[in-house]
N, C-alpha and C positions, 0 to 999 in steps of 0.2 A: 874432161868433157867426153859426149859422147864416142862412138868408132868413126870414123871421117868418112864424109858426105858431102854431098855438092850443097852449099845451101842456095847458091844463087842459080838456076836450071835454064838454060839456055833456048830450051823447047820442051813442052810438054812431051809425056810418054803416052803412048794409045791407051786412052780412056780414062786420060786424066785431065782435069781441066784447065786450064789456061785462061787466067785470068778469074774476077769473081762475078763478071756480067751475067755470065751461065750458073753461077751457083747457087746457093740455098742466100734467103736474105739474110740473113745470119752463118756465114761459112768458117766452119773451124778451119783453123791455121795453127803452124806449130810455130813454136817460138825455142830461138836456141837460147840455152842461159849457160850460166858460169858454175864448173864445177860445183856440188852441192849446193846449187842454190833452187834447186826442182822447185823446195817446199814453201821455201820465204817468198818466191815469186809467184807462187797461186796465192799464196797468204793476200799480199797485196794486190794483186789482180781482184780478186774477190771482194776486197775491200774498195774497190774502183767500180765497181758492181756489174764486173763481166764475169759470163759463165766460162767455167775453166774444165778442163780435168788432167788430173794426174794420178793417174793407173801407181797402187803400191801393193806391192806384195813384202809378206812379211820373211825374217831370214833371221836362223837360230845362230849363234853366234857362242863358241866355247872358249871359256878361258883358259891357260896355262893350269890352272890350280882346281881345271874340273868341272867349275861353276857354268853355268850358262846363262846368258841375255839373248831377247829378241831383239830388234829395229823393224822398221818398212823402211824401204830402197824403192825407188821407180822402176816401172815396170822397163821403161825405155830410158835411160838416163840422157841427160843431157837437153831434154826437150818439155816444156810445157805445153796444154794444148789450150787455145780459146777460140770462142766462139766472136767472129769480128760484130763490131757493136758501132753504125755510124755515129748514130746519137750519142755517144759516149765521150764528154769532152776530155777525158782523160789516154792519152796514149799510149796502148801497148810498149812501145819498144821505149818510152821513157822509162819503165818502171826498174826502178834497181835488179841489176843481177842479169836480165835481158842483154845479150846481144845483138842479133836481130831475129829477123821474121822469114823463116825459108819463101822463099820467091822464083818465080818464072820470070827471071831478068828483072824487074824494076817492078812487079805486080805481083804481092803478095799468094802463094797459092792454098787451092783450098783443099780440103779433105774429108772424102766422103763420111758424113759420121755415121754411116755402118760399121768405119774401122774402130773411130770412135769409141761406139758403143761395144764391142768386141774385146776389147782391148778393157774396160773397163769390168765387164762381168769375167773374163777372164780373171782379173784380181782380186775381184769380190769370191770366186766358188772355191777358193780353199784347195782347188786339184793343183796337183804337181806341177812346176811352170819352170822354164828354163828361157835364157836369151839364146838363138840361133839366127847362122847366116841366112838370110834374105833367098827367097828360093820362090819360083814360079813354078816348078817343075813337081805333077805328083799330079794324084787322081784328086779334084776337086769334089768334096762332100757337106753335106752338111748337116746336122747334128738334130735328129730329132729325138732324143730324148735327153737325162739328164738335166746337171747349172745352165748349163750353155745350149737349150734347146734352141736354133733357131739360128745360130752361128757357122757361118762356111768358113771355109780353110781347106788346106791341104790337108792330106793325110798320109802321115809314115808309119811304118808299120816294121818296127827293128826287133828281131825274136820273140817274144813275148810280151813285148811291149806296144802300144798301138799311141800313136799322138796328134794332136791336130795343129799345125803349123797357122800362124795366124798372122799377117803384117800391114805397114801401113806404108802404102805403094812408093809415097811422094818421097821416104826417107830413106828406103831400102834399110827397111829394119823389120826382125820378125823375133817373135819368141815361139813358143810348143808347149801345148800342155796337154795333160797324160788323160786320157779319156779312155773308156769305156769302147773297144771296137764296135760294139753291135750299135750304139748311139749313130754311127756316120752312116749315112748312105750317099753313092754318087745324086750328085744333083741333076734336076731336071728328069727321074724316073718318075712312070706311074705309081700313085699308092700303091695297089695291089702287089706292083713289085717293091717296092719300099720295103713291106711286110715281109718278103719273101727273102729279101737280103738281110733285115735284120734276124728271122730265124736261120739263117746260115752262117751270120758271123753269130751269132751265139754259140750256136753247135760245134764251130770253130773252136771258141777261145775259152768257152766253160764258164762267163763271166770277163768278170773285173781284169785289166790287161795295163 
């Protein structure tokens, strides 16, 4: 299974929400399953007629004798995500391979699907992606050009390399993937300086980083 997590939360963390009174009427939740079973448990979900996602990036894979195979592996192992469905007579945490439902003590929690979605065009744009420790810390930016226009995150910047740290708060889980420096700018500036920063990390990095 996944890296170890609190599933059950005692108190929400600031600016997360507690409980699903305040959330979207449809609030995704993550759901913990059983070593490899990410994929059979969307499968069924799906066929229960809740909306799901399971972020997969693909992974080359060599054998002894030289050959090579690809797979998809989950972007976050260990976790499904669905979108809570009341009308749905069928039960999340019944479905085979489910353990349970991360929670704020006894009340399911929910998660904002900007992570969501983040998390999934992340696996969809083919850029370089890695799992890393969970981190708040880092100039917040976000990404105006590029797969991933539109997408915040952190941003690290290791020699010549430049990456955009992305996670999803409730799990303290995050992965990185490899961007284009001149794509981030700090969030919250004026256009005009938006502009100005992207012709700087240009001039910077000569490109692709």
């Amino acid at each position: 299974m996944a890296a170890a997590c609190a599933f059950s939360i005692g108190s929400p963390r600031e600016g997360q929400t507690s409980g699903l009174a305040a959330a979207a009427e449809h609030p995704w939740l993550a759901l913990v399953v059983r070593s490899r079973h990410e994929k059979s448990v969307k499968t069924i979900l799906d066929s229960k007629g809740y909306r799901t996602a399971l972020p997969l990036v693909r992974c080359i894979h060599k054998r002894s004798t030289g050959s090579a195979w690809d797979s998809q592996k989950p972007l976050i192992a260990g976790y499904v995500f669905a979108a809570l469905d009341r009308e749905n007579p069928f039960r999340m945490v019944t479905t085979p391979g489910v353990v349970q439902i991360v929670s704020f003590g006894t009340e399911p929690a929910a998660i904002p699907e900007s992570e969501i979605e983040a998390l999934e065009r992340i696996a969809a744009s083919g850029l370089p992606v890695a799992s890393c420790g969970y981190t708040r810390i880092g100039d917040r930016v976000e990404l105006i050009e590029g797969p991933l226009k539109g997408v915040q995150g952190i941003v690290l910047r290791q020699a010549k390399t430049t990456r955009l740290v992305v996670g999803v708060e409730l799990l303290q889980r995050s992965v990185m993937v490899e961007i284009d420096a001149a794509w981030a700018v700090p969030i919250g500036i004026p256009p005009a300086r938006q502009a100005a920063s992207r012709a700087h990390q240009a001039s910077r990095t000569g490109g692709f980083r």
